[in-house]
C-alpha positions as a LaTeX table, in Angstrom:
\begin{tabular}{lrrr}
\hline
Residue & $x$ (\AA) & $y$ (\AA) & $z$ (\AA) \\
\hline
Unk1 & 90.32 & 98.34 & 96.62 \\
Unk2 & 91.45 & 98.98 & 100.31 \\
Unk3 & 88.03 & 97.29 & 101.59 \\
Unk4 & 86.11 & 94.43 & 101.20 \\
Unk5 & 82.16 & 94.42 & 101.38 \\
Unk6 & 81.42 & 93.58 & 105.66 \\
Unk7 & 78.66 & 91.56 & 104.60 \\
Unk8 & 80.74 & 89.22 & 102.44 \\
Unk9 & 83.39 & 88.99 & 104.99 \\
Unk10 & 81.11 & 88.21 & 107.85 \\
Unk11 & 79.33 & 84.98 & 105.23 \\
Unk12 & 82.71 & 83.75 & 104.54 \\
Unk13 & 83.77 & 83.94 & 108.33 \\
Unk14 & 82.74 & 80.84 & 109.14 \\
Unk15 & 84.13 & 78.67 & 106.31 \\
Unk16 & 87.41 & 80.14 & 107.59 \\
Unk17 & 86.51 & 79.16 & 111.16 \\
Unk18 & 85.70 & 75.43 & 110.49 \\
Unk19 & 87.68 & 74.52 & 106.94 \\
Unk20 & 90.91 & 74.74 & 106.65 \\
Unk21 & 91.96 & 77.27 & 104.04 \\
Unk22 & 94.32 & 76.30 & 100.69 \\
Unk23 & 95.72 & 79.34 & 98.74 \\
Unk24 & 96.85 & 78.55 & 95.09 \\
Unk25 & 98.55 & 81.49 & 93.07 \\
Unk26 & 98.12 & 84.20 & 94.94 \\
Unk27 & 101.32 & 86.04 & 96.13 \\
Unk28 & 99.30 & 87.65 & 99.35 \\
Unk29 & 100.01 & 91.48 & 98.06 \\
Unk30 & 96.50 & 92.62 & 97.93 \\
Unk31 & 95.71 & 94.75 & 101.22 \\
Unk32 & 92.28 & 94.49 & 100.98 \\
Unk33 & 92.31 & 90.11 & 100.79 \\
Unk34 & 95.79 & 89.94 & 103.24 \\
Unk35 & 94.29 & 92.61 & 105.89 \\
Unk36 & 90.67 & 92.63 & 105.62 \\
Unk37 & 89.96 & 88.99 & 104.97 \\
Unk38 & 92.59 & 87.35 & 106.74 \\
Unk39 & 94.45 & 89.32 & 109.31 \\
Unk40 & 91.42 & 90.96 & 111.39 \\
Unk41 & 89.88 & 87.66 & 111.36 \\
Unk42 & 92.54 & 85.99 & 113.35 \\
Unk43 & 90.39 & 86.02 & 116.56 \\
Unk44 & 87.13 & 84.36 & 114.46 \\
Unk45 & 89.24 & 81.69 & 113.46 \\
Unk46 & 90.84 & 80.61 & 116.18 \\
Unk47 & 94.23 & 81.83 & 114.78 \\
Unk48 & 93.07 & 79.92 & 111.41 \\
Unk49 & 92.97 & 76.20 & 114.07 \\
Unk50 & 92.25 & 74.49 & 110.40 \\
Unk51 & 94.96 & 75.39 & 108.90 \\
Unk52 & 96.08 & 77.92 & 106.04 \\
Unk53 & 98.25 & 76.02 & 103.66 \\
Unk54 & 100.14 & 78.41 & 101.10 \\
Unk55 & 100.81 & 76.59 & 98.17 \\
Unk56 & 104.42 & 78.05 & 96.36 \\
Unk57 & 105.62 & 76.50 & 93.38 \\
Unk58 & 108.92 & 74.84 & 93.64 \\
Unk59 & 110.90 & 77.15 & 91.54 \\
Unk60 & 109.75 & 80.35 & 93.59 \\
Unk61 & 110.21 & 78.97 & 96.99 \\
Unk62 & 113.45 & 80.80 & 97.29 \\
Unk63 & 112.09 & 84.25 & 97.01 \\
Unk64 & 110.45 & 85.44 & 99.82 \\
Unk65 & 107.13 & 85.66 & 100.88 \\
Unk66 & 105.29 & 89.07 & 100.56 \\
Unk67 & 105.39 & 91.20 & 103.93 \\
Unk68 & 101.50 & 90.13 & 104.58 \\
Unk69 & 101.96 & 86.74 & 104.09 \\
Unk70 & 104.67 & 87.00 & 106.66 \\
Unk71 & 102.47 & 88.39 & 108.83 \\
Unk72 & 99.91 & 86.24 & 108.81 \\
Unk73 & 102.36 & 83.06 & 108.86 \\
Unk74 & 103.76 & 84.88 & 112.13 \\
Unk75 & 100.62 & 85.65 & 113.37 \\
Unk76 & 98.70 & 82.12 & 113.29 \\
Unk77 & 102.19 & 80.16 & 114.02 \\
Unk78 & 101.84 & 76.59 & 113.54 \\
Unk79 & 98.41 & 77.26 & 111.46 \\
Unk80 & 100.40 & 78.31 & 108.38 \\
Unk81 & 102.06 & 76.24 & 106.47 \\
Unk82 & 103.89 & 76.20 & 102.68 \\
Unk83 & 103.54 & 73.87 & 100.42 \\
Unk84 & 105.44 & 73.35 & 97.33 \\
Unk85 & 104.10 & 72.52 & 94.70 \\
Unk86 & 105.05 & 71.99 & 90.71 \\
Unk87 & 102.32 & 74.00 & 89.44 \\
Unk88 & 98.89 & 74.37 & 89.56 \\
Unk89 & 98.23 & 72.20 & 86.85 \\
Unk90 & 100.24 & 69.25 & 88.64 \\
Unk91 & 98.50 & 69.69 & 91.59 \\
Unk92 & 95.14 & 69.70 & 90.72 \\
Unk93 & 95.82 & 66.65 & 88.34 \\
Unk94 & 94.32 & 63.92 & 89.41 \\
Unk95 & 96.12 & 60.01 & 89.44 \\
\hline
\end{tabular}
């Protein structure tokens, strides 16, 4: 899938403008989430001014971040950040 639908993009647009945005196991390969959803909507989120917080479980954070993800952290600057985390288990668990 190279393309999302426009009309999904454009509904979502705004909960990217005004929430900040938390990404849990996803390793940001997929051109059609990375570019379509996230890169060309830079400018409609004010560089993502809510922040994009890319959560990385401790025992990957030494391999490097996909080539989109790169982009985007490069892109929005300050916006992006990493979190580590144990796992998703851990970090949804609550107490």
């Amino acid at each position: 899938m190279e393309q999302l639908d426009a009309p999904i993009v454009q509904r979502l647009v705004p909960l990217l403008r005004d929430h900040p945005l938390i990404v849990v196991g996803y390793r940001g390969n997929e051109p059609s989430i990375m570019r379509e959803f996230l890169l060309k909507q830079i400018n409609a989120t004010n560089r993502f001014a809510q922040g994009v917080y890319w959560c990385v479980r401790e025992s990957d954070m030494q391999q490097s971040l996909s080539p989109l993800v790169k982009e985007l952290a490069a892109a929005i600057g300050t916006n992006f950040q990493i979190v580590p985390i144990v796992g998703f288990d851990e970090l949804l668990q609550y107490g």
